[in-house]
C-alpha positions, 0 to 999 in steps of 0.5 A: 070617199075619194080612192085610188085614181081619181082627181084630189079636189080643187082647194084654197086654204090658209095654213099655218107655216110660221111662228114668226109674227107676220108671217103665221099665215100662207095660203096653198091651193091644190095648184101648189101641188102640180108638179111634185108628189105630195102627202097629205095627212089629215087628223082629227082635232087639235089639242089632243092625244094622238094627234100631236104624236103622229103629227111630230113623226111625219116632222121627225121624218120631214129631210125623208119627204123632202129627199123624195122631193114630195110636199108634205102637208097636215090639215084638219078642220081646225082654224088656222088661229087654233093651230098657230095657239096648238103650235106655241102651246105643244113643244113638240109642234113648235118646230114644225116644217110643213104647212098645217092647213086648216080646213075650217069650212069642212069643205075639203074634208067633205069632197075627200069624204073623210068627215066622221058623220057624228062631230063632222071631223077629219078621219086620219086619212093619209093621201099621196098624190102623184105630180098631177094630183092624182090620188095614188094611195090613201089610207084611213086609220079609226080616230082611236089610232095612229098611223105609222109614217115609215110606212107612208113613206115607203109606199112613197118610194115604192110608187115613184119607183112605177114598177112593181114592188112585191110583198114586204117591199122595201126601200133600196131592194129589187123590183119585180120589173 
């Protein structure tokens, strides 16, 4: 699995940014990333459980990311056509306001090294990436279990502060140096 320090791969998908007819589709690349702090987040498969639970929180807390001036992504290797059904389909997804990529080919997720060896699907790996693309964090919950987005976003905030931060950290305390 790629870690901490090394370069996120080169990509060109197409992901899901609209429901609005003609307009479901966009493609991003790794290029859309530069220059901005980025989260990406992967999930497992598409019309399941967890899933749409920690895919709603990273929306409910999109106005954070965007007020920390970093993209934020969802992908797995799901096709863009069964995102955009999963999106009309689930309530809580219609509203989105981040892109959902759509990995199909499992290219991404096998260079990430995040594909679980059984039904070749994306582990919950969460990445951030600093302006240059550079992974600075990354975490991987089991399949079974959701990851907790305020702390995605306070260890967000806690790297683009490029100082120390102690033990229980959080936003808007002192620190170190």
């Amino acid at each position: 699995m790629l870690t901490i320090g090394q370069k996120f791969p080169d990509f060109k998908k197409t992901a899901v940014v609209s429901l609005e007819m003609g307009k479901e589709f966009e493609t991003i690349t790794n290029e859309d990333l530069k220059g901005k702090w980025s989260v990406m987040f992967w999930w497992p498969k598409d019309f399941t459980f967890v899933c749409p639970t920690e895919i709603t929180g990273f929306n409910d807390h999109y106005e954070s990311f965007k007020n920390l001036d970093a993209n934020l992504i969802g992908a797995s290797t799901d096709s863009e056509f069964v995102h955009l059904a999963w999106r009309n389909d689930h309530p809580g997804l219609r509203q989105l306001k981040f892109p959902m990529l759509a990995d199909t080919s499992k290219s991404l997720a096998e260079d990430l090294g995040i594909l679980e060896a059984g039904e070749k699907i994306a582990y919950r790996a969460t990445f951030i990436l600093d302006e240059e693309g550079v992974i600075r964090w990354v975490s991987v919950n089991d399949l079974a279990i959701g990851r907790n987005v305020p702390e995605v976003l306070r260890v967000l905030e806690a790297l683009k502060t490029g100082k120390l931060t102690p033990c229980d950290w959080e936003p808007g305390q002192a620190t170190l140096a």
